[in-house]
C-alpha positions as a printed Julia matrix, in Angstrom:
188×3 Matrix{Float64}:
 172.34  148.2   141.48
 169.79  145.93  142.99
 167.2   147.74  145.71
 168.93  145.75  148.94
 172.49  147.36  147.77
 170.59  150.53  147.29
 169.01  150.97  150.64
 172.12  149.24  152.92
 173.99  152.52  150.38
 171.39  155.29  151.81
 170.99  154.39  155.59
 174.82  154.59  155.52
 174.59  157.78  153.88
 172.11  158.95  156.23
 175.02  157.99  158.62
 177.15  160.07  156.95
 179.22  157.84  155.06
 180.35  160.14  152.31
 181.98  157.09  149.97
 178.03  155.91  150.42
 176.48  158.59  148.58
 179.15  158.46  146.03
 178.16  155.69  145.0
 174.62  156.21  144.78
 175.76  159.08  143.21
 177.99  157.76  140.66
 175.02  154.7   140.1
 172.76  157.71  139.46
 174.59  160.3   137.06
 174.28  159.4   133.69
 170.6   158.71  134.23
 170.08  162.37  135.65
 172.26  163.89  133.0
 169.97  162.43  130.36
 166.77  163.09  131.7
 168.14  166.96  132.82
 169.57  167.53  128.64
 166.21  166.13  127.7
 164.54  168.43  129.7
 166.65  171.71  129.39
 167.98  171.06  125.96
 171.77  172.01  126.53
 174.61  170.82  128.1
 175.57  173.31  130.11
 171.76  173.61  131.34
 172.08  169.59  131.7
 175.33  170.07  134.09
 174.0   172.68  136.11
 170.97  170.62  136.34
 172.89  167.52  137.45
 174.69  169.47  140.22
 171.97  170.76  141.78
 169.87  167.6   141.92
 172.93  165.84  143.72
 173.74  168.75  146.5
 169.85  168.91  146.88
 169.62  164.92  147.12
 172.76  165.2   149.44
 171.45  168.05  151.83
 167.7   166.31  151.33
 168.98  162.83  152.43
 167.87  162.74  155.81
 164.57  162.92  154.81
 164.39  160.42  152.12
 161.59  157.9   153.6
 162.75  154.71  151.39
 159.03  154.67  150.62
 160.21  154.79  146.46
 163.47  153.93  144.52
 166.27  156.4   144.9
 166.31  156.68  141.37
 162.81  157.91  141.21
 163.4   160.55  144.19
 166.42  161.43  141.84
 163.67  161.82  138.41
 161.5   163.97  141.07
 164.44  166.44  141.91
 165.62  166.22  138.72
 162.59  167.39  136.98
 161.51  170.16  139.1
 165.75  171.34  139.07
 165.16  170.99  135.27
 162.03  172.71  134.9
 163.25  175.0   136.88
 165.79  175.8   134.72
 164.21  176.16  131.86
 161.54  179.07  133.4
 164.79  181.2   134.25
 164.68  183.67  131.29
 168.34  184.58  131.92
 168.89  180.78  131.04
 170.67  180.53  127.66
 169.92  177.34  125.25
 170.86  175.46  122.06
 168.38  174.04  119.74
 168.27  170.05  120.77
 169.23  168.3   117.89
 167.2   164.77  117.04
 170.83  162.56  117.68
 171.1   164.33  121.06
 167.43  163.78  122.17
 167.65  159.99  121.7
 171.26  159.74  122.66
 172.53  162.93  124.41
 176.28  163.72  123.26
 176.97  160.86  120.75
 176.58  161.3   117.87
 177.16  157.97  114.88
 177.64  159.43  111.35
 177.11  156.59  109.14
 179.56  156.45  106.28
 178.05  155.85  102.31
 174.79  157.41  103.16
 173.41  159.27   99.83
 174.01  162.9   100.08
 170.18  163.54   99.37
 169.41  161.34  102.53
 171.64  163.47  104.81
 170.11  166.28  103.65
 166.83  165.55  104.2
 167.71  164.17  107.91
 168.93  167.25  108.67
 165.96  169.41  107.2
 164.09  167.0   109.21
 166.14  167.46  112.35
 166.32  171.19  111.83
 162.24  171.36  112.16
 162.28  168.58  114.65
 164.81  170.73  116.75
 162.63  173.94  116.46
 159.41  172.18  117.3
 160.91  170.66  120.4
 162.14  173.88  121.3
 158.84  175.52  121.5
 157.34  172.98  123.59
 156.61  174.58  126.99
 159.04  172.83  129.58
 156.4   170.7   131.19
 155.09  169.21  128.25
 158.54  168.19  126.87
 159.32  166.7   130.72
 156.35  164.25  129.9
 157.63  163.68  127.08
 160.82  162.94  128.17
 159.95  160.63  131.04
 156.79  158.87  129.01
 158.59  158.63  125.31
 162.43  158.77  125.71
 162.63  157.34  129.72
 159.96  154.37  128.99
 158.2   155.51  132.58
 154.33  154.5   132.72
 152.28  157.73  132.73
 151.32  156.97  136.97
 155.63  157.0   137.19
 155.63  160.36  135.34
 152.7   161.91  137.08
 154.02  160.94  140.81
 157.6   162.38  139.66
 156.04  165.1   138.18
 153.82  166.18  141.04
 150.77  165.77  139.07
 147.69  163.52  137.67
 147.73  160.56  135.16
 145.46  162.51  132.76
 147.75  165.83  133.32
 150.65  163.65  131.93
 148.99  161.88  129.67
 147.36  165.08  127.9
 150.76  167.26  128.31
 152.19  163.52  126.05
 149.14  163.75  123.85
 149.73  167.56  123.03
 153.34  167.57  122.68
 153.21  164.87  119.77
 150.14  166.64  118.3
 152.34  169.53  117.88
 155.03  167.66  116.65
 153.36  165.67  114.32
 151.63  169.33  112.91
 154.75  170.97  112.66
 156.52  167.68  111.06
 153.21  167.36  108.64
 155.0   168.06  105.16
 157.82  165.38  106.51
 154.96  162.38  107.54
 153.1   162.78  104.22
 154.33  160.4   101.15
């Protein structure tokens, strides 16, 4: 959706018009379900997510200022609903597997791969999985937005309510952790 469509969409919003913010909404979704299973790891934790950001966007419209993208006011909400989520210790998770980190919820078996190769993918996406998984939440929202989203580092630290070197160092430590805990898999 081109940024004219997009703003004529949220001043009639702001007006109420509820067939508006569906389809900011609907133009918005898939985008905020990624970055929210990214972030949380789950599903479930990715749908709750997703709700939340859109009743908070909904109740919040009034003061959206047009002074950024919608989409980006979405990442903002979305990451803080996200992180969020993942501080609440009642919160339950999955381990993230590899296929659902780069694409959540397909998944592309290939036929005629060597038996050897699948197993070592899934060693590899077993410790890949439980690496992620002890990232703290911030680091793997960097992550996300930096690696997986394609956001510069200024994007990330303005949606995540911090500095460029904050990001970039929260980036730089959650692939040195990776790449220690992935060591025996990087070496030849």
């Amino acid at each position: 959706m081109d940024e004219r469509t997009e703003r004529r969409l949220i001043e009639r919003a702001k007006d109420g018009d509820s067939k508006a913010f569906e389809t900011l909404m609907e133009s918005s979704q898939d985008k905020v379900f990624r970055l929210a299973y990214r972030v949380t790891g789950c599903h479930d934790g990715a749908e709750n997510v997703t709700q939340d950001v859109f009743l908070q966007a909904y109740r919040s419209l009034p003061r959206f200022r047009n002074d950024c993208r919608f989409s980006t006011w979405l990442h903002v909400i979305t990451m803080r609903k996200a992180i969020d989520w993942c501080r609440d210790s009642t919160a339950e998770r999955r381990t993230l597997h590899i296929s659902d980190w780069s694409n959540p919820g397909v998944k592309n078996p290939k036929p005629g791969v060597d038996p050897v190769q699948i197993a070592q993918k899934q060693e590899l996406e077993e410790t890949l999985n439980e690496a992620i998984a002890t990232l703290p939440p911030n680091q793997r929202a960097a992550l996300a937005l930096v690696v997986q989203e394609g956001h510069s580092y200024k994007d990330a630290a303005d949606m995540l309510n911090c500095s460029v070197g904050t990001v970039a160092w929260r980036v730089w430590n959650a692939r040195r952790l990776l790449k220690d805990m992935l060591e025996s898999y990087l070496r030849p």
